[in-house]
Structure formats: structure tokens, C-alpha cells
N, C-alpha and C positions, 0 to 999 in steps of 0.2 A: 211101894205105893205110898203117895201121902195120904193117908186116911182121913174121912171128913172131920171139921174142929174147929172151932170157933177160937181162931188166933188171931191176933191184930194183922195189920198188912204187910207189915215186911216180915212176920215170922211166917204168914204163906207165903212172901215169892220167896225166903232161902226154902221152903222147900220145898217149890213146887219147881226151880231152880235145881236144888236136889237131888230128887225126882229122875231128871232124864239125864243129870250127870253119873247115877246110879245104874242104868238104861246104859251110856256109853260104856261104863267101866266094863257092867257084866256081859257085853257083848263078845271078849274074851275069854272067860269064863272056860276053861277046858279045851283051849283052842294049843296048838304047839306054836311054837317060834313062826314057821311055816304060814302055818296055815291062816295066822291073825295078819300076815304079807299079803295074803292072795287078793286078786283086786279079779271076785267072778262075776262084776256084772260089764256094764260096756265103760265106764269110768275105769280113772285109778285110784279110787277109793280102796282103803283098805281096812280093815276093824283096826290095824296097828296105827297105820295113818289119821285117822277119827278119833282117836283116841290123843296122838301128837298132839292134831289139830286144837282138840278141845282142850290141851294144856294151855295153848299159844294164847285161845281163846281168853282163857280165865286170869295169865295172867297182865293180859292187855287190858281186861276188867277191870282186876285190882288196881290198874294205877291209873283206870279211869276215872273210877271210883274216889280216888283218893286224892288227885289235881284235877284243875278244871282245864282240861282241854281246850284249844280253841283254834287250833292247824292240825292239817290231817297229811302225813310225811304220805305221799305219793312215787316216792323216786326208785330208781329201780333198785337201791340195797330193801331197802322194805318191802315192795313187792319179792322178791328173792325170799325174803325171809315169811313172807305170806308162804309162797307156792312150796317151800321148802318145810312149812309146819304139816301139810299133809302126806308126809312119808318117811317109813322108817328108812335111813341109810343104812348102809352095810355095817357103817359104825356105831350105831346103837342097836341096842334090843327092845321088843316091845316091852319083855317086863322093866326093865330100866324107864321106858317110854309111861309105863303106869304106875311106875313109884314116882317119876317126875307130876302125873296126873294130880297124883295122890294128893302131894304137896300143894299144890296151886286151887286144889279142890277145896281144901281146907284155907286156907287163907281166902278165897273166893267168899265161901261162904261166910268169914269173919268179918269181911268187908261188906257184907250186903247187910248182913245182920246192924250192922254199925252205920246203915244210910238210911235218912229221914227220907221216905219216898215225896213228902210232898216238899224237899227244899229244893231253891234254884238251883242248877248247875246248866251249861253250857253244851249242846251239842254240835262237834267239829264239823267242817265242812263233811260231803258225802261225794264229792266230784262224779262218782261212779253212776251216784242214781240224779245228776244234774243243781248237786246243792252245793253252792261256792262260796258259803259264807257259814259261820257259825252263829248257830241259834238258841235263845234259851228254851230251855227245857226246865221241868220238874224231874227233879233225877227218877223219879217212879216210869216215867217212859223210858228210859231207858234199863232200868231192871223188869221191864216186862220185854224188851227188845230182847235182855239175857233168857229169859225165858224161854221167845220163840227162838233165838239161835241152837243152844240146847237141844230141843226138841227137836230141829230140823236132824241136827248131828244125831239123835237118837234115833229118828227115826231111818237114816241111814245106813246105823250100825245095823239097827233091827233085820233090814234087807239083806243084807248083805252075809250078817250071817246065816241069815235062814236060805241062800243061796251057799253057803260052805256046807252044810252038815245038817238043814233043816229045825235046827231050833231056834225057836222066838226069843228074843229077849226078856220079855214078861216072867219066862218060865226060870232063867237063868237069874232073874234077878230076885225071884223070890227065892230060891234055892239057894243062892249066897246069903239072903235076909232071914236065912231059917224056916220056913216057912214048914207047917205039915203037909202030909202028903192029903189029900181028900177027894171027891167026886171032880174038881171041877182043876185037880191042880195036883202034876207026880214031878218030886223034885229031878233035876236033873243028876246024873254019875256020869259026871267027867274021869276020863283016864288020869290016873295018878302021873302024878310032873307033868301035868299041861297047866297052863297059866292060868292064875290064882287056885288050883285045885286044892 
């Protein structure tokens, strides 16, 4: 949890940013090879897949972050490489999938820490939701965009696990943050050799 605190604005969004990237990671949390594949709701969402996804995410981030954008590649090696970040293949692994997270987590957050939310940059076309042209922006809409994406991917995880085995992510992710056990909160006992155990 990001706990309350009186931080200037872009040391909340890296961590309110953070936050639900902490949310995806631990949604694996004691899960096997298996079981972080399974896609049990009516999607092919998967915690391994979400987890992909969110790397693809962040490091699309980074280099939006860091040029200003102003064409948005629409063609189908890009979409391929869209639809193709939400699943793990036969030739990866998920944990391979959360060391690659890892990395792009951390440079994510190096790059947002490093952006003046209120300087101009450039928002690329959006063809999908009817915008053909690129627009300026205060890069701060767009790091709250990071935000809700995040969030939607965490709150995804969250389902989905608690559709494998019944635990919340909440629970999982204070138990990886150490957290004590108390009235309101028992950490989780993952099986020894499940991912991150």
C-alpha cells in the first residue's frame, strides 16, 4: 500500500504507479508454472499473461517517456506484438516472464520519477478510440493514464486469482511486503517452489 504522505506530484504517481504494479507482481505469489497459465474466467487472461502484458506495458512507457511521440504504428507486426504480450508461450516461463517484469518495473519507475508532470509532450494518434491526429498534452495526463492502466491490469490479476485458489491480492501483497499478521490481515504460506515463494 502507498501509505498517506505529503509528497510532491510525481513522487505520488511513481507510487501510486507502484502500487498496483506491486498488485500484478504478487498475484503470482505461490502460484506453480501451471497454475499462473490457467485463464478460469471466460477470457484468456492469465496471471502469467498480466504480468507479460504489464512488462510490454512499461516498456512502451519508458520510451514514451523519454521521445515525444507523434505516430501511433497500427499495422499488423504491432498488433501481433500487442496480442502476443498477453501470453506466456511454450518458450517462456512465467518466472523468466517476472524477472523480465522486474526489470522494466524498475526503469519504469526511473523514468517517471525523472518526468515533470506539468511539461509539454505530445499525445500519438489513438485511431481505436477515433483520434487521428496527435495532440499536445502535459505529460501528467499521461502518467495518470499509467496509472489507470495499471490498475485495470491489477484489478484483473486480482480476479483471476481469486478464481484459481481464492486469495486476494491485497493479502499476497502485504505478505511479500512483510507485513504482521493482526485482527484484520494473516499473511499468506505459499507452497515451497511456487513462484516468488
Amino acid at each position: 500500500m502507498y501509505a498517506p504522505a505529503q509528497h510532491d506530484e510525481v513522487t505520488g504517481l511513481v507510487n501510486y504507479i507502484d502500487q498496483q504494479l506491486m498488485a500484478i507482481r504478487a498475484a503470482a505469489f505461490g502460484l506453480t508454472e501451471e497454475q499462473a497459465r490457467e485463464t478460469p474466467c471466460r477470457s484468456a487472461l492469465s496471471i502469467g499473461g498480466i504480468i507479460k502484458h504489464a512488462a510490454y506495458v512499461m516498456r512502451g512507457a519508458v520510451e514514451r517517456l523519454r521521445t515525444e511521440v507523434t505516430e501511433q504504428s497500427v499495422d499488423a507486426v504491432a498488433y501481433a506484438a500487442f496480442n502476443d504480450s498477453f501470453t506466456v508461450r511454450d518458450d517462456e516461463t512465467v518466472a523468466g516472464t517476472i524477472e523480465d517484469f522486474d526489470q522494466a518495473r524498475a526503469r519504469l519507475l526511473a523514468a517517471v520519477a525523472a518526468t515533470d508532470p506539468a511539461g509539454d509532450t505530445m499525445a500519438p494518434p489513438a485511431p481505436w478510440h477515433g483520434i487521428f491526429d496527435a495532440r499536445r498534452i502535459h505529460a501528467r495526463y499521461y502518467l495518470v493514464h499509467l496509472v489507470e492502466e495499471c490498475a485495470r491490469h491489477a484489478g484483473h490479476a486480482d480476479i483471476i486469482r481469486e478464481q484459481i485458489d481464492g486469495v486476494a491480492v491485497p493479502t499476497l501483497a502485504l505478505t511479500l511486503a512483510g507485513a504482521s499478521a493482526n485482527d484484520f490481515f494473516q499473511p499468506h504460506q505459499p507452497t515451497p517452489d511456487t513462484l516468488l515463494a
